[in-house]
PALO-734683 format. One line per 5 residues: number of its first residue (from 1); for each residue x, y, z of N, C-alpha, C, O. Coordinates in steps of 0.2 Angstrom, whole numbers. Each point is the difference from the previous one (the first is absolute). Last residue first. Layout:
<pts>
NUM> X,Y,Z,X,Y,Z,X,Y,Z,X,Y,Z ~ ...
</pts>
This chain:
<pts>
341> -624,101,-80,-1,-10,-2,-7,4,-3,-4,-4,-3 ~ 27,20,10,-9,-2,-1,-1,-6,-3,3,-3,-4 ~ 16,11,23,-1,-2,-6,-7,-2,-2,-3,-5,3 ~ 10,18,19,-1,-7,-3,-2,3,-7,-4,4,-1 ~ 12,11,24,-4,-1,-6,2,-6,-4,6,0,-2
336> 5,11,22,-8,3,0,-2,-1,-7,-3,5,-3 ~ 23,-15,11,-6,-2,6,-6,3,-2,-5,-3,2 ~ 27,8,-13,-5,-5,-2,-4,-4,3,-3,-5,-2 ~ 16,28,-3,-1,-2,6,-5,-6,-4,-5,1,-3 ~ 20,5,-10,1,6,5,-3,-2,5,3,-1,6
331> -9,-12,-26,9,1,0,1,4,5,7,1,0 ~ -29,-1,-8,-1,-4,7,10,-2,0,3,-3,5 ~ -14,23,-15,0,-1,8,2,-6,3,2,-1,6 ~ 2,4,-27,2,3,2,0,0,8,5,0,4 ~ -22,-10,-19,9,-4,-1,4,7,4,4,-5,2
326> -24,11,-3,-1,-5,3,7,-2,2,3,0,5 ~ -5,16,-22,1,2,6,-3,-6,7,1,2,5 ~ -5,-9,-26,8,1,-1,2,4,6,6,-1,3 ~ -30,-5,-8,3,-3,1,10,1,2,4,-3,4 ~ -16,19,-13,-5,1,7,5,-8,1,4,1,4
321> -1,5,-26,5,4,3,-3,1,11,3,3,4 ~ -15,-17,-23,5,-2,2,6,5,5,3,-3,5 ~ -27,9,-9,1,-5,6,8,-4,-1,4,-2,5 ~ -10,19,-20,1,3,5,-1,-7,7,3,0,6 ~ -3,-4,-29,8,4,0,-1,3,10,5,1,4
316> -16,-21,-21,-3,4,5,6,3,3,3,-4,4 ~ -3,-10,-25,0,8,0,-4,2,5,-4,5,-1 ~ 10,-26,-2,-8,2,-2,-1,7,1,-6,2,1 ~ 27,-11,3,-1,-2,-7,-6,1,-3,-2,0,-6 ~ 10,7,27,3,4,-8,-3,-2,-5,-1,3,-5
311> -1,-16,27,-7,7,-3,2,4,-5,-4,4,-3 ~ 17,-24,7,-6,-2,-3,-6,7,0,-5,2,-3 ~ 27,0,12,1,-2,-7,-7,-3,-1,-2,1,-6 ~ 3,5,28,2,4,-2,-1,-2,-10,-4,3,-4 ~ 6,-20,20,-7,2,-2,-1,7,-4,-4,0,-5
306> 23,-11,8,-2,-3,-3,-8,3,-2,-2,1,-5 ~ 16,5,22,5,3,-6,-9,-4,-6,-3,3,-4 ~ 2,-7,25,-2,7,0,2,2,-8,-3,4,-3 ~ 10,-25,14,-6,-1,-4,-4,8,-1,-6,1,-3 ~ 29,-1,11,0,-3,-9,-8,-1,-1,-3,2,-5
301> 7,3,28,4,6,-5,-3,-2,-7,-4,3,-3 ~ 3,-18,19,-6,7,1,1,3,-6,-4,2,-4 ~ 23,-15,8,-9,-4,-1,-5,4,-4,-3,1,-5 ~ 22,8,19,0,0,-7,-4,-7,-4,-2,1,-6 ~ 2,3,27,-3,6,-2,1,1,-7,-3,3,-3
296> 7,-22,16,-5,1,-1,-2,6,-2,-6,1,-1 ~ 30,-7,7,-5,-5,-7,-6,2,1,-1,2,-6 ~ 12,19,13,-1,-6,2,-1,-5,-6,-1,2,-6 ~ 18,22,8,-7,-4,-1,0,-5,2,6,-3,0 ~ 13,16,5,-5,4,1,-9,-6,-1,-4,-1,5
291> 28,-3,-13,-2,-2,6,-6,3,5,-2,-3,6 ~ 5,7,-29,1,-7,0,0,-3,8,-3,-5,1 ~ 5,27,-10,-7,-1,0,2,-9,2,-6,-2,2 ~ 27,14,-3,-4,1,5,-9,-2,2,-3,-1,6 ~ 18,-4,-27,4,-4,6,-6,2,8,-4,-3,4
286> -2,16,-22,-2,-8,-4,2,-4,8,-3,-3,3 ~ 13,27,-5,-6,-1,2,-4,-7,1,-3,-1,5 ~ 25,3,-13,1,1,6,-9,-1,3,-2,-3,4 ~ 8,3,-26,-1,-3,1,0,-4,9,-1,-6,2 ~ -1,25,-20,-6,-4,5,2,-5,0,-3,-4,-2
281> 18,16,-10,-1,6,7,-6,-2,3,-3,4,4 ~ 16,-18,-22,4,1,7,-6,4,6,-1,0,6 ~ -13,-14,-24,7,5,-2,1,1,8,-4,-1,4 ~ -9,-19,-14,-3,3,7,8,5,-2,6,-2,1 ~ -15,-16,-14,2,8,-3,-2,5,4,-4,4,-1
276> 1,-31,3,-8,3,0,4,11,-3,-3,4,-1 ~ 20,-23,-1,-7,-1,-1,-5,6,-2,-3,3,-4 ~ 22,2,18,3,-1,-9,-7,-4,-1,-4,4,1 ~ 4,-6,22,-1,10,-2,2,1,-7,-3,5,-3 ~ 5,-27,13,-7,2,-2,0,8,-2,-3,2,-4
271> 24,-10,5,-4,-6,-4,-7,2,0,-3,-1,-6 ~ 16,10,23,1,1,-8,-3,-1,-3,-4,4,-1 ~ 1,-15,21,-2,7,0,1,4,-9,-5,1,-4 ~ 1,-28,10,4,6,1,0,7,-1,-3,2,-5 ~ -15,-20,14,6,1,-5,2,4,2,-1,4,5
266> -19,-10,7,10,-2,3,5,0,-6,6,-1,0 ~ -32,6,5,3,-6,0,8,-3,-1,3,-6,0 ~ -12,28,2,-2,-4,6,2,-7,-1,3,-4,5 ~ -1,20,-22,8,1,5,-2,-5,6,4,-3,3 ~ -21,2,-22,7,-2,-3,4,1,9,1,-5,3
261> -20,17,-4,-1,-8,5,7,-4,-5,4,-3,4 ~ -5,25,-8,0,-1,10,-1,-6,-3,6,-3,1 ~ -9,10,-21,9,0,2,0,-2,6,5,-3,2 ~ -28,4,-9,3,-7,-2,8,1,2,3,-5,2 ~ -14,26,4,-2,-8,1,2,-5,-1,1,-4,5
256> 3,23,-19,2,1,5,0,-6,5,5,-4,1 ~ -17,3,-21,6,1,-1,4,1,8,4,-5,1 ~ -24,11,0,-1,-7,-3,6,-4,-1,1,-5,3 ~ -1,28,2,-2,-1,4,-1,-10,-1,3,-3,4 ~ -1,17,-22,4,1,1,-2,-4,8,0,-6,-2
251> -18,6,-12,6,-5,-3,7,1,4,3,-5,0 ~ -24,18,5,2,-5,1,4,-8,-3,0,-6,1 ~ 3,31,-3,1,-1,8,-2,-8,1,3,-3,4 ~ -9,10,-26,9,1,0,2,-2,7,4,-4,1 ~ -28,8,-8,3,-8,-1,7,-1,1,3,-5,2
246> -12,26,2,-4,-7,6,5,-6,-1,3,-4,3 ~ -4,28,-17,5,-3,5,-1,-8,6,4,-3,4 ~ -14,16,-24,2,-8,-1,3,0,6,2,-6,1 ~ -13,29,0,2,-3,-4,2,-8,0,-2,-3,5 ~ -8,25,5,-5,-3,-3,2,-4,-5,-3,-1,-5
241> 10,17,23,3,-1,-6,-6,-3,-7,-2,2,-6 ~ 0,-3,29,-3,7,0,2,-1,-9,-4,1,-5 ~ 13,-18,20,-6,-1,-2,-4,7,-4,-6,-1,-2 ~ 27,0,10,1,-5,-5,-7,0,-2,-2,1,-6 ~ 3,11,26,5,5,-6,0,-5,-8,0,3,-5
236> -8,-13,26,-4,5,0,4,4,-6,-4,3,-3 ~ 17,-16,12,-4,-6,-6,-8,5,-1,-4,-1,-4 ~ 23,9,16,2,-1,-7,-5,-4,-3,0,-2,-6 ~ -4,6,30,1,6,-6,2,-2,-6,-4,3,-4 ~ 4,-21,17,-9,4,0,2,6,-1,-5,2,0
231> 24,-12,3,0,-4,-5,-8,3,0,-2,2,-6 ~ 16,8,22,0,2,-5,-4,-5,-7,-1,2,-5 ~ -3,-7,27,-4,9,-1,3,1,-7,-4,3,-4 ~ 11,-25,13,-8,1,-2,-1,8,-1,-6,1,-2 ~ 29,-16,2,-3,8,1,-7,-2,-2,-1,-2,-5
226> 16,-17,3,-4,-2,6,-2,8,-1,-5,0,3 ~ 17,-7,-20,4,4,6,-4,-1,6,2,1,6 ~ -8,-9,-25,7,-4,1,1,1,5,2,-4,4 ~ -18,20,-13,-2,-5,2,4,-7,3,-3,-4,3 ~ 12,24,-13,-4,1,7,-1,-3,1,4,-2,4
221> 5,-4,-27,1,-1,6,-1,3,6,4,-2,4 ~ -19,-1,-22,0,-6,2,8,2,7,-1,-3,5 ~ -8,23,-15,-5,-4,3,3,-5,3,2,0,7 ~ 11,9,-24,1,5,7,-4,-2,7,2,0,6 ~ -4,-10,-29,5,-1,2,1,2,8,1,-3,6
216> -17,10,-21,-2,-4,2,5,-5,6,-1,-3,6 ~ 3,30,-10,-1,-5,-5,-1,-6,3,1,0,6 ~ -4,28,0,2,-7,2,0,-7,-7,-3,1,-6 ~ 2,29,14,0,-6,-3,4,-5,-1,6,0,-1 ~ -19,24,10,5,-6,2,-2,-4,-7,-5,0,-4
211> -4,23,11,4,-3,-6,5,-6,0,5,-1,-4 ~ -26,20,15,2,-6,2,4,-4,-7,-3,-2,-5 ~ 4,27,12,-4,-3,-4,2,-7,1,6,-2,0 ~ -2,27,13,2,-6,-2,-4,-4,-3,-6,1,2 ~ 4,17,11,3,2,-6,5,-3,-2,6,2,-2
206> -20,-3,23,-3,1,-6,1,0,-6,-4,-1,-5 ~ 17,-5,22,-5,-6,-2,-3,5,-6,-1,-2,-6 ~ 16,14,19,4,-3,-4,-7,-6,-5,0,-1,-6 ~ -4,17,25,-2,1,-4,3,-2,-10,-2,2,-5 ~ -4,-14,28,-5,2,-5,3,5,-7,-2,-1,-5
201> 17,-5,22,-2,-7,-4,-4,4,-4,1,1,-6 ~ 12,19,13,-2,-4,3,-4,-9,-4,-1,1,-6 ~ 19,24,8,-6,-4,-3,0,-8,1,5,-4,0 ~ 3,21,14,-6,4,-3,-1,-5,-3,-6,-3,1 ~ 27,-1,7,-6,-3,5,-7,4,0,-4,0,5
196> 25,8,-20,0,-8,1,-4,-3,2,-2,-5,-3 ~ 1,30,-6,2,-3,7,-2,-7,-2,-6,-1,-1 ~ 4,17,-17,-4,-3,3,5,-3,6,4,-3,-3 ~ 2,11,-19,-2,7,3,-4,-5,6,-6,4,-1 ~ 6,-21,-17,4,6,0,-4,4,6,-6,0,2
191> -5,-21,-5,6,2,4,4,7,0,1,4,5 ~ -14,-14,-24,-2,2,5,-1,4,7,-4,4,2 ~ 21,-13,-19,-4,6,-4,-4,3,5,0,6,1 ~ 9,-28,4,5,5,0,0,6,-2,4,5,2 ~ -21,-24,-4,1,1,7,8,6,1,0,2,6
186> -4,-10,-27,-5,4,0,-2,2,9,-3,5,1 ~ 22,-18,-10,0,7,0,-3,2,-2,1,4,-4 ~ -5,-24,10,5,3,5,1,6,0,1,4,4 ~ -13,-18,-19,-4,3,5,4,4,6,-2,5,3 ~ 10,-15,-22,-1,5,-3,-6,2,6,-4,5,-1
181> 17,-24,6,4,6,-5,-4,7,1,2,5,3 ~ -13,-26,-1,2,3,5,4,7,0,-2,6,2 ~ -3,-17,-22,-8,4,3,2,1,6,-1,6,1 ~ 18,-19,-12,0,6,-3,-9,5,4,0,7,0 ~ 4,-30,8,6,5,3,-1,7,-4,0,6,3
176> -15,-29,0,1,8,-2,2,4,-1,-3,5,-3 ~ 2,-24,16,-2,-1,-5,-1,4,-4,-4,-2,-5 ~ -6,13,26,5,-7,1,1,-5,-7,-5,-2,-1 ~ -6,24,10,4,-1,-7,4,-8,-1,4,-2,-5 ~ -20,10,25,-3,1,-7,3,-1,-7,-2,-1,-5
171> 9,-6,27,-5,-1,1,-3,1,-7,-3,-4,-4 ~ 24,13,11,1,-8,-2,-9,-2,-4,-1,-1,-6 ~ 4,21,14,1,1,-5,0,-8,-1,-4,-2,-4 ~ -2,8,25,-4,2,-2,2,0,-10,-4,0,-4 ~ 20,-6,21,-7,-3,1,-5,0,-5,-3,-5,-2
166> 22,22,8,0,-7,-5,-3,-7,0,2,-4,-5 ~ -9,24,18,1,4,-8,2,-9,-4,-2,-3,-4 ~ -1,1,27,-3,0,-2,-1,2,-9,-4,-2,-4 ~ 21,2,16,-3,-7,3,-3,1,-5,2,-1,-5 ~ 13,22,-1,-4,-4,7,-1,-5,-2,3,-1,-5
161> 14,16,-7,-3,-7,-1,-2,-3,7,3,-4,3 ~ -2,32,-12,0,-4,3,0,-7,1,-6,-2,2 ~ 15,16,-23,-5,0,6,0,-6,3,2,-5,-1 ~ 14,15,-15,-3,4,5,-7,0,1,-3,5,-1 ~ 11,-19,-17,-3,6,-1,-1,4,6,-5,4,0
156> 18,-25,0,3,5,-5,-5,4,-2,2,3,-6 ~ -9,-14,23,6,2,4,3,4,-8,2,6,1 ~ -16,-19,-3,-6,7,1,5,0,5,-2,1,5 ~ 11,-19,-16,-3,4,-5,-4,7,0,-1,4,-4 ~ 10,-22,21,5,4,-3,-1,6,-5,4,5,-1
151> -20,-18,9,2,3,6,7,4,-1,2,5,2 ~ -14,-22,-14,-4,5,-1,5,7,5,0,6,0 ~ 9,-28,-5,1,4,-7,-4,7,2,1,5,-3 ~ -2,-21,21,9,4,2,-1,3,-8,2,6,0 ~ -21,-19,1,0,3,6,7,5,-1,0,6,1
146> -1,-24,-13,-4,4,-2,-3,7,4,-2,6,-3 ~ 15,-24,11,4,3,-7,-3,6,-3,3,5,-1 ~ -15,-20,17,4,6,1,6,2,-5,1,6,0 ~ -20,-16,-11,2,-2,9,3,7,2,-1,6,-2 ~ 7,-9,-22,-6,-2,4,-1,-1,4,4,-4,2
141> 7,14,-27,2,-3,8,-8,1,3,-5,3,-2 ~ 15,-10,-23,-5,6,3,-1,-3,8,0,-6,2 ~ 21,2,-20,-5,-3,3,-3,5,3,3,5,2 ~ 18,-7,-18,-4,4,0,-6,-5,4,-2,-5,-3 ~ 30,5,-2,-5,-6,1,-8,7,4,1,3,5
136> 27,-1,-20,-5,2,4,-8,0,2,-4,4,-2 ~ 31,-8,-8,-6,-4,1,-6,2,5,-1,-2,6 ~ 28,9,-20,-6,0,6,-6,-2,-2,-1,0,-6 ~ 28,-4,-5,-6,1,0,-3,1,7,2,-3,5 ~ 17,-8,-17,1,9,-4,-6,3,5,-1,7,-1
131> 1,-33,0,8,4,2,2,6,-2,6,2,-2 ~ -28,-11,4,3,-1,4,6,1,0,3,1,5 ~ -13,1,-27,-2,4,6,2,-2,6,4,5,2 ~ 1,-23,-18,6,8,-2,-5,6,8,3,1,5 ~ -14,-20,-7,7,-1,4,4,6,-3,3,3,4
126> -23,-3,-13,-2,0,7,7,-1,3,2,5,5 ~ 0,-7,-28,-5,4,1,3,3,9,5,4,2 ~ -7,-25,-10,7,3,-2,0,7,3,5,1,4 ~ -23,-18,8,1,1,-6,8,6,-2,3,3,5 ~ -15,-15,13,3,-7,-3,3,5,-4,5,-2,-2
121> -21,12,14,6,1,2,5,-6,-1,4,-2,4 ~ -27,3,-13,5,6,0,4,0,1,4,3,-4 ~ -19,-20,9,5,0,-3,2,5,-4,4,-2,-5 ~ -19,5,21,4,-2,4,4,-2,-6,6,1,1 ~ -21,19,-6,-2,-7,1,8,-3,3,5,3,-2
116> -16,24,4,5,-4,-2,-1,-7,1,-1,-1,6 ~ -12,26,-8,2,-8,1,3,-1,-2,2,2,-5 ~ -7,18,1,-5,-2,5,0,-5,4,-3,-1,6 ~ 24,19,-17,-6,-8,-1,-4,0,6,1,3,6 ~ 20,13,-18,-6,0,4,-3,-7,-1,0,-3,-5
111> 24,15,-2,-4,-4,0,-4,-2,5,2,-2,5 ~ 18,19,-14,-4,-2,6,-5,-5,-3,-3,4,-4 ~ 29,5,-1,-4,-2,-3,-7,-2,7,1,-3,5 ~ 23,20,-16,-1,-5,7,-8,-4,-5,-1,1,-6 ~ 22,13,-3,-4,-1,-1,-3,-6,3,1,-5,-2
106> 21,16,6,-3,4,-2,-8,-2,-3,-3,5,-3 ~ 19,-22,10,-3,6,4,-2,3,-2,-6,-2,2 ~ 0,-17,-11,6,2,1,-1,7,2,-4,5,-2 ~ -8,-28,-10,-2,3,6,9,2,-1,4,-3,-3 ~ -12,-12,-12,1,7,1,2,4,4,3,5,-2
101> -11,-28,2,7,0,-3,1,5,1,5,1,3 ~ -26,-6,0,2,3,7,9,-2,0,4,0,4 ~ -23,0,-21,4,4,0,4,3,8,1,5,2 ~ -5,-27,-12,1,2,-5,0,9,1,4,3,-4 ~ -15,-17,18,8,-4,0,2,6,-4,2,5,4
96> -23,-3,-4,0,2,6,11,-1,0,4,4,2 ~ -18,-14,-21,2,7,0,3,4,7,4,5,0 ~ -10,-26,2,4,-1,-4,3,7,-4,6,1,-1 ~ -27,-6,17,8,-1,1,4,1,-3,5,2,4 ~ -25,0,-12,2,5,5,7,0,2,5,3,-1
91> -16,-19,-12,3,2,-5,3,6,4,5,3,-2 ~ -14,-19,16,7,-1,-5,0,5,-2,5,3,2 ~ -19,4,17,-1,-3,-4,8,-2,-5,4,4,0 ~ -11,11,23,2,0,-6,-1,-7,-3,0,-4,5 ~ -18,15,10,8,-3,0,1,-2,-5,-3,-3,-4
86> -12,25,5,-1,-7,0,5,-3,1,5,3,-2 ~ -8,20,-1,-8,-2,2,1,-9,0,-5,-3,1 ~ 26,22,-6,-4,-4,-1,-7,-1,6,0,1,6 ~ 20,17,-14,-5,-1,3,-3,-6,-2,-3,0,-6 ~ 27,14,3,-3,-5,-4,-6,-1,7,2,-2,5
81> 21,22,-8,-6,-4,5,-6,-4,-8,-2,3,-5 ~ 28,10,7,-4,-1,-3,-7,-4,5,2,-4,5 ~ 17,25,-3,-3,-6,6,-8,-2,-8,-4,4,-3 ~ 29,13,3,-5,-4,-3,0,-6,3,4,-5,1 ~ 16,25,-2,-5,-4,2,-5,-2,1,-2,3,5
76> 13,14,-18,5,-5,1,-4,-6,5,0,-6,-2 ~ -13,26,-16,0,-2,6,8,-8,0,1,-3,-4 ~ -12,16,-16,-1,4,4,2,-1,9,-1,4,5 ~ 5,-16,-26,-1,8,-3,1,1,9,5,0,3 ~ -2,-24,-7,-5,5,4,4,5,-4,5,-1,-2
71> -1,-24,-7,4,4,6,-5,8,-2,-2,2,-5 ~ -4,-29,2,1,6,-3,4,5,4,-1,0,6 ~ -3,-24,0,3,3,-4,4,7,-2,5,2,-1 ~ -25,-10,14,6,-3,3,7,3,-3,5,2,3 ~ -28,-1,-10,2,7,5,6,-3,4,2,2,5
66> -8,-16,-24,2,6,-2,1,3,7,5,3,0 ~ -17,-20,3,8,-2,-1,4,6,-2,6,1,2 ~ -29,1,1,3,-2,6,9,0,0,4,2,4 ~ -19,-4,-23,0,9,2,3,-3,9,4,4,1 ~ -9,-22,-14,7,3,-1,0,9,1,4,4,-2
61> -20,-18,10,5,-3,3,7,4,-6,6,1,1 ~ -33,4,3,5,-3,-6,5,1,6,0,5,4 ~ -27,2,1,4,-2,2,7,-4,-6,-2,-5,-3 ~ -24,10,1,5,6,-3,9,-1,4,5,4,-2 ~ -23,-18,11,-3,1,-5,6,0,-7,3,-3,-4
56> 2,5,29,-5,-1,-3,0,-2,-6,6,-3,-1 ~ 11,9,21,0,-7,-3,-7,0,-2,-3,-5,3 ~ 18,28,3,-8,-6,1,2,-6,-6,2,1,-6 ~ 16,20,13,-4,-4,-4,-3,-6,3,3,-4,3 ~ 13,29,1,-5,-5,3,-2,-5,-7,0,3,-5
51> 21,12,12,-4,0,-4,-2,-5,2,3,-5,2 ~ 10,27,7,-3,-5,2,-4,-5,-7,-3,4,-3 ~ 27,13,11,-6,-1,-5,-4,-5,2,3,-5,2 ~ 15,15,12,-4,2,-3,-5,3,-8,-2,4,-3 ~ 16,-18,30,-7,0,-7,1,5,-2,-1,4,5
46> 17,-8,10,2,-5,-5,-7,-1,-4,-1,-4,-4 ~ 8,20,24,1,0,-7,0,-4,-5,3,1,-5 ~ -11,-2,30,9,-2,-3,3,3,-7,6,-1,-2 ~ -30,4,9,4,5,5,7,-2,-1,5,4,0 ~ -18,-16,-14,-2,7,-5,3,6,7,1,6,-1
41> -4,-30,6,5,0,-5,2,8,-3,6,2,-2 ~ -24,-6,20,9,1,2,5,-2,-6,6,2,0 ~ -30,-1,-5,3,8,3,7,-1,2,4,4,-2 ~ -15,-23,-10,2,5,-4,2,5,2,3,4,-3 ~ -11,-21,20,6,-1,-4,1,5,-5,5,3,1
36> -25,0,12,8,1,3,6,-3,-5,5,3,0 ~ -25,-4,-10,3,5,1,4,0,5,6,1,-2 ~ -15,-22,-1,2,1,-6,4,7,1,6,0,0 ~ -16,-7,15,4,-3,2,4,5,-5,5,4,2 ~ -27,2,0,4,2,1,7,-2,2,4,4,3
31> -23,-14,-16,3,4,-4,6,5,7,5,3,-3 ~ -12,-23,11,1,-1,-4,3,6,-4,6,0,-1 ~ -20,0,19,6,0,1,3,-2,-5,6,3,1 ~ -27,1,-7,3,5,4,8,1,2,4,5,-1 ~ -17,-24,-9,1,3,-6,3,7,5,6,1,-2
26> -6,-28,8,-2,5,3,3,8,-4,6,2,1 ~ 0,-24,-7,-5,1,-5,-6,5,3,-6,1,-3 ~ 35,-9,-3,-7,0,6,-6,1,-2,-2,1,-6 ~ 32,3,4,-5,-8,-2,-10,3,5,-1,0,6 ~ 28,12,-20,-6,-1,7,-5,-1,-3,-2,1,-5
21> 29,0,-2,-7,-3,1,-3,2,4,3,2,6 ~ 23,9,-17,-6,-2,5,-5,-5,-1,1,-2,-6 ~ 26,9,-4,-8,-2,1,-2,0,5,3,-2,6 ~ 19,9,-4,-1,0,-7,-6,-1,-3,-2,3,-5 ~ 8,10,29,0,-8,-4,-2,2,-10,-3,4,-3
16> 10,11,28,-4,0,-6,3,-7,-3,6,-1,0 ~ -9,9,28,5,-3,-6,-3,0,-7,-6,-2,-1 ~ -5,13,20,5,2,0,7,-4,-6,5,2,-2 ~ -27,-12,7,0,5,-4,6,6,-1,0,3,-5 ~ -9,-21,23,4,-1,-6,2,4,-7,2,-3,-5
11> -20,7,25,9,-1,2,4,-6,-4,4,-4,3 ~ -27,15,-6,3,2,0,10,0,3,5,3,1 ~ -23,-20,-7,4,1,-4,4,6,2,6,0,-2 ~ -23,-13,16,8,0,1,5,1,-6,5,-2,1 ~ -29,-2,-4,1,4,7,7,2,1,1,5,3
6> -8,-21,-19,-1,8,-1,1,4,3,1,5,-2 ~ 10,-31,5,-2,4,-2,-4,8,0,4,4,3 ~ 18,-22,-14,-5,6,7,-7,2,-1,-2,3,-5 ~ 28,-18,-5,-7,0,-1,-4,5,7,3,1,5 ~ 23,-1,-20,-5,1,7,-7,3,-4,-2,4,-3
1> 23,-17,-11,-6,4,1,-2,0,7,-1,-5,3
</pts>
């Protein structure tokens, strides 16, 4: 199986495989992985039947095994696809074994996930995919990653990708992707019959709707990252929400902390990153903040973290989140401000 990811499906796609996966939980890039793969199957000729099934409710496994079976009235090749919302579980696996026996030209197979848990890839299952298979690894890009998705995206609406234009979209869709998506070709409607250097920031700002969305997660790493302008927008966007997010940044952040002082006192690196469930794509970050911080800032830090949990607890929701931009400040520049005693 070649593992990849989403960005780099379309050059593998030139080869048709017996199964697919695509793993993730950024729903944009995600459903259009999925389509590129059914388009190049259905341009090689090797779709044309599709049958979908959701892992709900109304979900049975032997209407699955049947579309392996039965042979088509009306079609010679057939893409069956199974969606799930969860990692596979035993009884998953075992059916998963059960119809990845099947697989044969003329009847491919795609499976979606949101996740996938690391003893998956122990599983029977999992090793049949790897040698028939693609593996398509789905993350919402960031930074610049995030920067090069906008820039290629109003390059595929003919328009201009200025500084500014992709500036201006990270800014409000950041966390988003489907809302960016669909502001891009509301900026491409706009645009029509208009010269490139007519329309202008205002008149893109207008006719846009602040849609970012962040999750607690997204917070705690800006803040790893030492960005204070991004972590004071998202925690300005967390906080508008009006949701639990506080306690999530502060357990993750808390969490994160005890794995620095683990690395400082000289364990092993592994060893701490499998503890504390520090996964591959923070953990370069983790290694960076580590040298980044002081012992006394992470002092500061924890007793910030501390105080923080005591104004949730007395539900004073707006001095917690006034506290937590403290912690911020003081992980980025900690000359201009002390921990509250």
């Amino acid at each position: 199986m070649t593992k990849i990811y989403a960005d780099r499906l379309n050059q593998y796609l030139d080869k048709a495989c017996l199964a697919y996966a695509v793993v993730g939980e950024e729903p944009l890039i995600k459903l259009e992985s999925c389509d590129a793969i059914r388009n190049s199957l259905r341009q090689q000729g090797l779709l044309e039947e599709r049958l979908r099934f959701n892992f709900d409710s109304d979900f049975r496994w032997e209407d699955v095994i049947d579309a392996f079976q039965e042979l088509s009235l009306f079609a010679q090749q057939r893409l069956v696809e199974i969606h799930f919302e969860q990692s596979p579980d035993k009884s998953i696996n075992q059916q998963l074994e059960r119809v990845m026996q099947l697989l044969q030209a003329d009847c491919r197979l795609l499976l979606s996930f949101s996740k996938l848990n690391k003893s998956v890839e122990k599983q029977n299952w999992y090793v049949s995919l790897e040698q028939q298979g693609l593996l398509v690894m789905v993350y919402a890009p960031e930074g610049q990653q995030l920067n090069r998705w906008i820039v290629q995206r109003l390059k595929n609406n003919q328009i201009e990708p200025s500084n500014d234009r992709v500036e201006l979209l990270s800014h409000y869709y950041e966390g988003n992707l489907p809302a960016m998506s669909q502001a891009i070709q509301t900026i491409a409607l706009l645009s029509h019959g208009k010269k490139q250097h007519a329309l202008s920031i205002h008149d893109i700002e207008n006719c846009l709707d602040q849609a970012s969305h962040f999750t607690a997660f997204h917070l705690v790493d800006a803040m790893l990252q030492m960005d204070l302008r991004r972590s004071l927008h998202i925690a300005h966007q967390l906080q508008q929400q009006q949701s639990d997010s506080l306690l999530l940044v502060n357990w993750g952040l808390s969490n994160d902390f005890k794995c620095i002082q683990a690395l400082w006192n000289g364990e092993a690196e592994r060893s701490v990153f499998q503890r504390f469930r520090i996964w591959s794509k923070r953990q370069n970050m983790l290694r960076n903040a580590s040298h980044s911080l002081s012992q006394q800032q992470l002092a500061s830090a924890y007793e910030l973290l501390a105080q923080i949990d005591i104004a949730l607890k007395t539900f004073d929701a707006a001095w917690a989140w006034h506290l937590l931009e403290r912690c911020m400040l003081l992980m980025v520049k900690p000359n201009y401000v002390q921990a509250p005693h």
